[in-house]
VOVEX-64995 format. One record per residue (C-alpha): x, y, z negated. Coordinates in nm, 3 decimals. Each point is the difference from the previous one (the first is absolute). Last residue first. Example, Ala and Ser with C-alpha at 12.3 -4.5 7.8 and 13.67 -1.06 7.14 Angstrom:
REM VOVEX-64995
R  1.367  -0.106  -0.714
R  -0.137  -0.344  -0.066
This chain:
REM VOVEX-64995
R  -1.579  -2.300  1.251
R  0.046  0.279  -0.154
R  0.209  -0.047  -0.370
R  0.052  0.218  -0.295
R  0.316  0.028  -0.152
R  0.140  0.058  -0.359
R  -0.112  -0.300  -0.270
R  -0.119  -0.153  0.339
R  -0.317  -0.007  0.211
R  -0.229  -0.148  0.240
R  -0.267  0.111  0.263
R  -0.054  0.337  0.026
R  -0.142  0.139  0.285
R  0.094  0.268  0.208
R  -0.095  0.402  0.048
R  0.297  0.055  0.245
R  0.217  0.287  0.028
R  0.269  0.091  0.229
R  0.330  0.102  -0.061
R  0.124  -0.284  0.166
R  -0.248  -0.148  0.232
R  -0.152  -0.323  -0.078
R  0.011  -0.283  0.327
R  -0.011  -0.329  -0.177
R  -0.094  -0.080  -0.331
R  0.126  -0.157  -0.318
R  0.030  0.313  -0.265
R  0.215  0.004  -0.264
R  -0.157  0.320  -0.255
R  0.266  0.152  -0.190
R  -0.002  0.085  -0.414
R  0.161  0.320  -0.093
R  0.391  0.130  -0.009
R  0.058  0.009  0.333
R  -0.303  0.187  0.141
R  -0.235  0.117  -0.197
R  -0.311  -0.230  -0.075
R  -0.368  0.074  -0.091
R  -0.071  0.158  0.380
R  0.025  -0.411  0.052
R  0.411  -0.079  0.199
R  0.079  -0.201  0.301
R  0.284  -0.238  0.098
R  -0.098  -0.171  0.319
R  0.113  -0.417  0.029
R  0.189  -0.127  0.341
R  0.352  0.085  -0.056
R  0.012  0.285  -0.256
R  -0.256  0.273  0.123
R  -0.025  0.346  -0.150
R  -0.197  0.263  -0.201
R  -0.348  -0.063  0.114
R  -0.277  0.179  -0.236
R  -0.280  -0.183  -0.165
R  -0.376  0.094  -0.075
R  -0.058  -0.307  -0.195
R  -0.312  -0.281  0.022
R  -0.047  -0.196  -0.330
R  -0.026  -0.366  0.013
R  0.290  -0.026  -0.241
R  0.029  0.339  -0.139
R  -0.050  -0.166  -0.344
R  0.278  -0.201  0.028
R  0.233  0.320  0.036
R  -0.085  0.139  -0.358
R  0.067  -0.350  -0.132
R  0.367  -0.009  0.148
R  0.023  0.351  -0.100
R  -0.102  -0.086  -0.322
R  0.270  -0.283  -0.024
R  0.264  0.183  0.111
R  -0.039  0.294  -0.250
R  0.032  -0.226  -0.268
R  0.299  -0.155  0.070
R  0.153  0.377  0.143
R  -0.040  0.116  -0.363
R  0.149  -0.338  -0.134
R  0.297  0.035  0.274
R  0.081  0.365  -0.093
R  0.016  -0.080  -0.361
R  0.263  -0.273  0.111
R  0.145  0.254  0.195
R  0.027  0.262  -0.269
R  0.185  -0.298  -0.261
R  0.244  -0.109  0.258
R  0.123  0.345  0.030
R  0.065  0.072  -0.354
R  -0.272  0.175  -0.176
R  0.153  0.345  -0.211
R  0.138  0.230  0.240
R  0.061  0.227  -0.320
R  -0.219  0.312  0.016
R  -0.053  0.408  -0.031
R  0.276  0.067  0.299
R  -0.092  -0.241  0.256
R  -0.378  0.018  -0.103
R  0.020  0.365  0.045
R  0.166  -0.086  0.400
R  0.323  0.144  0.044
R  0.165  -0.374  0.098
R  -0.275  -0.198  0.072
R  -0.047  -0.373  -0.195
R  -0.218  -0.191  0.238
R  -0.280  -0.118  -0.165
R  -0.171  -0.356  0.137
R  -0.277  0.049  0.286
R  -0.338  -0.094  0.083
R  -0.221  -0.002  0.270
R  -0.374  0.010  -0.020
R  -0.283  -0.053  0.283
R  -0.417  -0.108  -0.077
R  0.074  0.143  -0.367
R  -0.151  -0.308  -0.236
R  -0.136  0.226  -0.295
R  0.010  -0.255  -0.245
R  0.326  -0.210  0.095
R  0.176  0.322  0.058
R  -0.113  0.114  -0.324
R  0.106  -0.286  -0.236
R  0.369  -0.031  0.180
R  0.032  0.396  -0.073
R  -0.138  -0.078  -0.356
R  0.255  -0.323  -0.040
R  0.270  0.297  0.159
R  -0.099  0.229  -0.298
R  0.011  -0.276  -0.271
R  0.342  -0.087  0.129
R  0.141  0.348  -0.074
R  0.059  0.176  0.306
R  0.242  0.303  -0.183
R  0.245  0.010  0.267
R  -0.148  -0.112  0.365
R  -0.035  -0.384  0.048
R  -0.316  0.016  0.251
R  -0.072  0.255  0.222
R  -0.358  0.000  0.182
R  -0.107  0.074  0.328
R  -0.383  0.036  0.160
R  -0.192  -0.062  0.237
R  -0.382  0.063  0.000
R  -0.263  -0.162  0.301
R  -0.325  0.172  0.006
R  -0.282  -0.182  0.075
R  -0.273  0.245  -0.132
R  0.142  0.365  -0.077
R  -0.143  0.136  -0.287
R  -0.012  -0.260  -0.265
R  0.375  -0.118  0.105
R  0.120  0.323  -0.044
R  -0.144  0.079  -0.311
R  0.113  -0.351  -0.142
R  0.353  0.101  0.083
R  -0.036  0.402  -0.124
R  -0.148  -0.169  -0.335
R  0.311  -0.270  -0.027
R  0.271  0.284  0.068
R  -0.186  0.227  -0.288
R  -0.021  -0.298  -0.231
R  0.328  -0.100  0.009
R  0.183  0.407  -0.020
R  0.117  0.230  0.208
R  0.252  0.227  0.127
R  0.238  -0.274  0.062
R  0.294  0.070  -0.177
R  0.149  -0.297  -0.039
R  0.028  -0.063  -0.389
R  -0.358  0.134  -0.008
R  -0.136  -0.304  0.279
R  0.173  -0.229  -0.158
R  -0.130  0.068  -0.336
R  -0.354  0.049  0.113
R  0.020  -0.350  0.187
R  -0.086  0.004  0.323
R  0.274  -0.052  0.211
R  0.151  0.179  0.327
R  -0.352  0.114  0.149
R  0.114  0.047  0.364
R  -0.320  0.124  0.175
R  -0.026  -0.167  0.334
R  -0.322  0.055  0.112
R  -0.210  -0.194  0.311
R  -0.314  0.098  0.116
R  0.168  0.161  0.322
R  -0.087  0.274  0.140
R  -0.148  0.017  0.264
R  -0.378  -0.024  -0.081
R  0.032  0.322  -0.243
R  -0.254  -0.041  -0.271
R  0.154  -0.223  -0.285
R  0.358  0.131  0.053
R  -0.178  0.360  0.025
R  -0.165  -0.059  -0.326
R  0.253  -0.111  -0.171
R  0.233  0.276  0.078
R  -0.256  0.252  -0.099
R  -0.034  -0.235  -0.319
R  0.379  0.127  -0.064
R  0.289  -0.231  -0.033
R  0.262  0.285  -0.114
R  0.129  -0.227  -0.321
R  -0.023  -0.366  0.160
R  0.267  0.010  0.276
R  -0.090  -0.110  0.359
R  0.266  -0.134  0.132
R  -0.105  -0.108  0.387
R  -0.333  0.131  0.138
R  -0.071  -0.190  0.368
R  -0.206  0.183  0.228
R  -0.122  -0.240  0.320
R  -0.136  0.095  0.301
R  0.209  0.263  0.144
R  -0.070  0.086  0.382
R  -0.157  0.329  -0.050
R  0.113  0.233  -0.283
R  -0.309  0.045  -0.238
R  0.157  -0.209  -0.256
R  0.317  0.193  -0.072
R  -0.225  0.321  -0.071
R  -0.221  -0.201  -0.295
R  0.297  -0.205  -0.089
R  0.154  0.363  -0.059
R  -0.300  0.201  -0.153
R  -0.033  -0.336  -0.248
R  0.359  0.019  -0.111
R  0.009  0.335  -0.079
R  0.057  0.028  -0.410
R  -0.012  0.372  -0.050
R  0.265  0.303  0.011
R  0.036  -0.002  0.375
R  0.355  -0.037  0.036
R  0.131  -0.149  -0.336
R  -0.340  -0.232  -0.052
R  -0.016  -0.104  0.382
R  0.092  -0.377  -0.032
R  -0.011  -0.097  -0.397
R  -0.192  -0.318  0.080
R  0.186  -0.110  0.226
R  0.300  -0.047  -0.222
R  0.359  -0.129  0.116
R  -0.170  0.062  0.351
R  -0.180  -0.244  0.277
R  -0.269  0.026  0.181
R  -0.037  -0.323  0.246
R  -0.184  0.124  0.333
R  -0.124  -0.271  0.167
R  -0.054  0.016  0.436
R  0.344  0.158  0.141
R  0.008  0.027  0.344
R  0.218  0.219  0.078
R  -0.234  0.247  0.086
R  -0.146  -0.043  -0.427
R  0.383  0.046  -0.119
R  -0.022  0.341  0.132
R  -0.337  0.098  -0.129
R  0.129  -0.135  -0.336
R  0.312  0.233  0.018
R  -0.214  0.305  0.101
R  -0.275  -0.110  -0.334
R  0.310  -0.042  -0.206
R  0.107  0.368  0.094
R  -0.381  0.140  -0.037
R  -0.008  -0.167  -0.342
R  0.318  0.165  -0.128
R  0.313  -0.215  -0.099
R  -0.007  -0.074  -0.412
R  0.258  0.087  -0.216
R  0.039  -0.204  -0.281
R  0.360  0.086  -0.203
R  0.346  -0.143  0.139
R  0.052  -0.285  0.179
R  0.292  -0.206  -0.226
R  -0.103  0.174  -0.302
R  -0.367  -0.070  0.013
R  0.098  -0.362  0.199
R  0.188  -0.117  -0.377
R  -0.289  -0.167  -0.108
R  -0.022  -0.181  -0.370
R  -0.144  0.236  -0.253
R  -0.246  0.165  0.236
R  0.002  0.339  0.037
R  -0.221  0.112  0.308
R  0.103  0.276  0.223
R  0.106  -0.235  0.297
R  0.143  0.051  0.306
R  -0.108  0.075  0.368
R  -0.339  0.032  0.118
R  -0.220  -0.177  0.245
R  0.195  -0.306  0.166
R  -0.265  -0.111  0.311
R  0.093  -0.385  0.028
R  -0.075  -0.115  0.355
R  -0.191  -0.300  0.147
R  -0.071  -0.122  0.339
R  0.338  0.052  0.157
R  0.161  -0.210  -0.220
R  0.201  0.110  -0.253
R  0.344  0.160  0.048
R  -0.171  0.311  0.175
R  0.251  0.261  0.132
R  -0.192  0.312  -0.102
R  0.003  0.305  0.215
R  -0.085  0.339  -0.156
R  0.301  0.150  0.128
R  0.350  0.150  -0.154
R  0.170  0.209  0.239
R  0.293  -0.195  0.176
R  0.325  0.086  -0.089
R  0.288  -0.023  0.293
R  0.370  0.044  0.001
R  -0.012  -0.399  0.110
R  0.256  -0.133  -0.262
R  -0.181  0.205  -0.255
R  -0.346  -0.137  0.039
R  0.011  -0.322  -0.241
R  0.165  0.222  -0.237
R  -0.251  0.292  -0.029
R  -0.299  -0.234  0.057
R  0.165  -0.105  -0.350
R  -0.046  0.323  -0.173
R  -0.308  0.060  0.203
R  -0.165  -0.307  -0.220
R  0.176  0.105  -0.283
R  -0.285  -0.033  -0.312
R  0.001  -0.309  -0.132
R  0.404  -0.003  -0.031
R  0.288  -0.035  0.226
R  0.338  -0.181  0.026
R  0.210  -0.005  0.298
R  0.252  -0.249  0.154
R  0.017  -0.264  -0.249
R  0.325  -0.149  -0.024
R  0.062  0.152  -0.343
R  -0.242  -0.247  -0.193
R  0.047  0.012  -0.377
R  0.112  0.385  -0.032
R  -0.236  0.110  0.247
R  -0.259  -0.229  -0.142
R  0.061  0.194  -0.335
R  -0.034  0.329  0.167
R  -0.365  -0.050  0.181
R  -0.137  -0.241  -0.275
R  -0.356  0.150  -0.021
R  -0.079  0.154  0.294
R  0.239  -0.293  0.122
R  -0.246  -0.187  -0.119
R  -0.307  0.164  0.071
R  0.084  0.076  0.383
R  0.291  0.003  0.220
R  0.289  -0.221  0.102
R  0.184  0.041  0.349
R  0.252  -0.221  0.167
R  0.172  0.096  0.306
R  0.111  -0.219  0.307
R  -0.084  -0.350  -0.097
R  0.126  -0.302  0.127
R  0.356  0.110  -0.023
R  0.076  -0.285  -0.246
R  0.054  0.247  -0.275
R  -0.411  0.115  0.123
R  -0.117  -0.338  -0.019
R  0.133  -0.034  -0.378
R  -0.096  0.346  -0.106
R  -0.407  -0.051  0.120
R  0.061  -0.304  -0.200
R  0.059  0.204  -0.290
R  -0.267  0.215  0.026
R  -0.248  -0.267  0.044
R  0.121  -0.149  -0.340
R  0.027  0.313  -0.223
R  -0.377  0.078  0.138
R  -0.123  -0.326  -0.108
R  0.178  0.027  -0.351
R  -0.161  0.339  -0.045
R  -0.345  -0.164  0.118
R  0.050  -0.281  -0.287
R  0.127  0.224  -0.267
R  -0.366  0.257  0.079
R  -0.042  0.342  0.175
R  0.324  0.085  0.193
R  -0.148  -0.079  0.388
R  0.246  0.051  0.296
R  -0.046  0.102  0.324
R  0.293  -0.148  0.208
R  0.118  0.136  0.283
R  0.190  -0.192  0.288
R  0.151  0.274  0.287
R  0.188  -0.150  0.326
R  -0.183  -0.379  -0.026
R  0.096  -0.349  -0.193
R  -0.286  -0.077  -0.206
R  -0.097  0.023  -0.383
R  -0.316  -0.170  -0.122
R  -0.386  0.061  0.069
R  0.043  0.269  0.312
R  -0.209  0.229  0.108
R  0.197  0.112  0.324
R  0.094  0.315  0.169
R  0.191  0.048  0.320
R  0.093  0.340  0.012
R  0.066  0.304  0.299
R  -0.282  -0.003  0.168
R  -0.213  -0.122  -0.265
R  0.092  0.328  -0.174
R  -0.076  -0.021  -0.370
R  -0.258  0.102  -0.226
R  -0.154  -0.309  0.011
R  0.258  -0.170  -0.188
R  -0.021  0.238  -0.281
R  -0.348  -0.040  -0.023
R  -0.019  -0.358  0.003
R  0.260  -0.045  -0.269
R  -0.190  0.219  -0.234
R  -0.311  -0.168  0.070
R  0.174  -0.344  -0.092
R  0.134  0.159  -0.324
R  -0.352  0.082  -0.102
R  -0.077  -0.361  0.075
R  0.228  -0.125  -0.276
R  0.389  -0.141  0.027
R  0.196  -0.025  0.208
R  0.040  0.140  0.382
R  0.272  -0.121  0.191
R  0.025  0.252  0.355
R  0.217  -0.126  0.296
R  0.133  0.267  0.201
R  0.120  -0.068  0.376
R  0.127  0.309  0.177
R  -0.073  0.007  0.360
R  0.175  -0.090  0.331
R  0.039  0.251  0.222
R  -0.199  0.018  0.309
């Protein structure tokens, strides 16, 4: 039997570009590839390299696995070298300038483009499948709803990078959920540039609800997980089925950005303070023990001090149970590229980072002490050396707090209702 062609797959970047990676690498022949998720590049016949183009930091991450993908592959390590995805979307004929030794260069949108190239040498093209080569564990999967982005906020380049919203029909989601379900995937983690939006170009009304509803009768998923949830198109029909639907999740990631009306205007939110702080406390009136997340930007043109003191004020007030928080990245294209002056030096944004991430470790440290004693529903992710790594239904994984669990004999993937015994500013123990 001949031997088969290795590919190694880097994906940066967000979760949508995990999905994207999946898919592609599902869609080939196992009988003729050896695919591999990997997390950095690898000797092997084909190394591609999904790249993400959204902020400096991911640009420079993306410059830096592509050009150690070009040292391995000058020392014969690697066969051919293929980019793809938001950057080179984004960068396609500069990086051919800047890095000739790359192979191939593709966009967001080239999967059959590149199944092209990795099929020529064998005169064969496989038709694409439904198959997804799952980089998570089994257990989990993220189920990518729509493509783009239709919104017009100052600072995000992804509208131009992935094109308008356009959002995949419920029966097709439903067929790729079923899928995932006989592999033996157990949470369902929705994610989109805006869920909220999902169905408003195809079916001419906000459709969330109809999906989650459809999603949750599918057997063997337990969990529903609702990532980016944007404040504009939150509905009280959504409400009501996060509040009534038993798998799904009572846990909302709506990223906020600031509060400050003169923040929020200069970046094109849609809406105002008091609008964003009524749809919170709505939420949190009508569905009991719900965990919100949330992200904020910090050192964007225009952030006057006494709108980051009122940012500071609010997260202290409000006390969001999850909240990351990022400096400005100044995007080529972007309005806030063109309108502004990148105006905070670096050191300035992090600082402001650190004082928002100050406060926000010390609630969650408080928020956690008072699940002391408390007994979780908890899902196993993995085992390193003798302790269990778990997550509540209030935690995503990867970016949320993680349960460390001291027993014996726990199944991955399987869940546990389990006592809480200790905490941390961003664990929770089992003992």
């Amino acid at each position: 039997m001949p031997k088969k062609i290795s590919i190694n797959l880097v994906t940066l970047g967000c979760a949508k570009n995990s999905v994207d990676s999946e898919f592609l690498l599902g869609s080939l022949d196992s009988n003729l590839f050896h695919c591999k998720h990997v997390t950095d590049v690898m000797p092997c016949d084909f190394l591609l390299i999904n790249t993400c183009g959204f902020i400096n930091d991911a640009k420079a991450e993306s410059v830096n696995t592509i050009l150690h993908g070009v040292e391995l592959k000058k020392e014969g390590k690697i066969g051919t070298l293929i980019i793809f995805g938001c950057f080179t979307e984004r960068y396609r004929e500069d990086l051919k300038k800047e890095i000739p030794e790359v192979d191939y260069f593709f966009g967001v949108n080239e999967h059959q483009a590149i199944k092209n190239v990795l099929y020529s040498d064998l005169h064969y093209f496989e038709k694409l499948n439904e198959t997804r080569f799952l980089s998570t564990p089994k257990h989990y999967a993220f189920l990518k709803i729509s493509e783009g982005c239709n919104r017009k906020c100052s600072f995000c380049a992804i509208p131009f990078i992935r094109g308008p919203y356009i959002s995949k029909t419920i029966k097709s989601l439903v067929h790729e959920a079923e899928l995932l379900a006989k592999q033996g995937v157990k949470e369902l983690i929705l994610i989109a540039q805006d869920l909220t939006f999902y169905g408003i170009d195809i079916y001419k009304k906000a459709s969330l609800s109809i999906l989650i509803n459809k999603l949750s009768e599918i057997e063997g998923i337990k969990w529903i997980r609702l990532h980016y949830l944007y404040p504009r198109y939150f509905t009280s029909e959504l409400i009501k089925t996060i509040s009534d639907n038993p798998k799904v999740c009572k846990y909302i990631d709506m990223p906020i950005q600031h509060i400050s009306d003169n923040m929020l205007k200069i970046m094109r939110r849609g809406n105002n303070k008091e609008q964003t702080i009524n749809l919170l406390n709505k939420i949190r009136e009508s569905i009991p023990g719900v965990a919100l997340r949330t992200t904020i930007l910090v050192g964007h043109p225009g952030e006057t001090k006494k709108d980051f003191e009122e940012l500071k004020n609010f997260i202290s007030g409000f006390t969001f149970d999850r909240l990351g928080v990022f400096p400005y990245s100044h995007e080529e294209g972007t309005d806030s590229y063109k309108n502004f002056k990148d105006s905070f030096s670096a050191k300035v944004k992090e600082e402001r980072v650190a004082e928002i991430m100050n406060i926000q470790q010390e609630i969650s440290y408080r928020l956690n002490q008072d699940k002391i004693g408390t007994t979780q529903e908890i899902i196993i992710d993995r085992k390193e050396n003798d302790i269990f790594i778990g997550r509540t239904r209030f935690d995503s994984p990867e970016i949320d707090n993680e349960v460390l669990i001291y027993k014996k004999n726990l199944k991955i993937g399987g869940f546990y209702f389990l006592p809480i015994t200790d905490a941390q500013e961003f664990d929770l123990v089992s003992d």
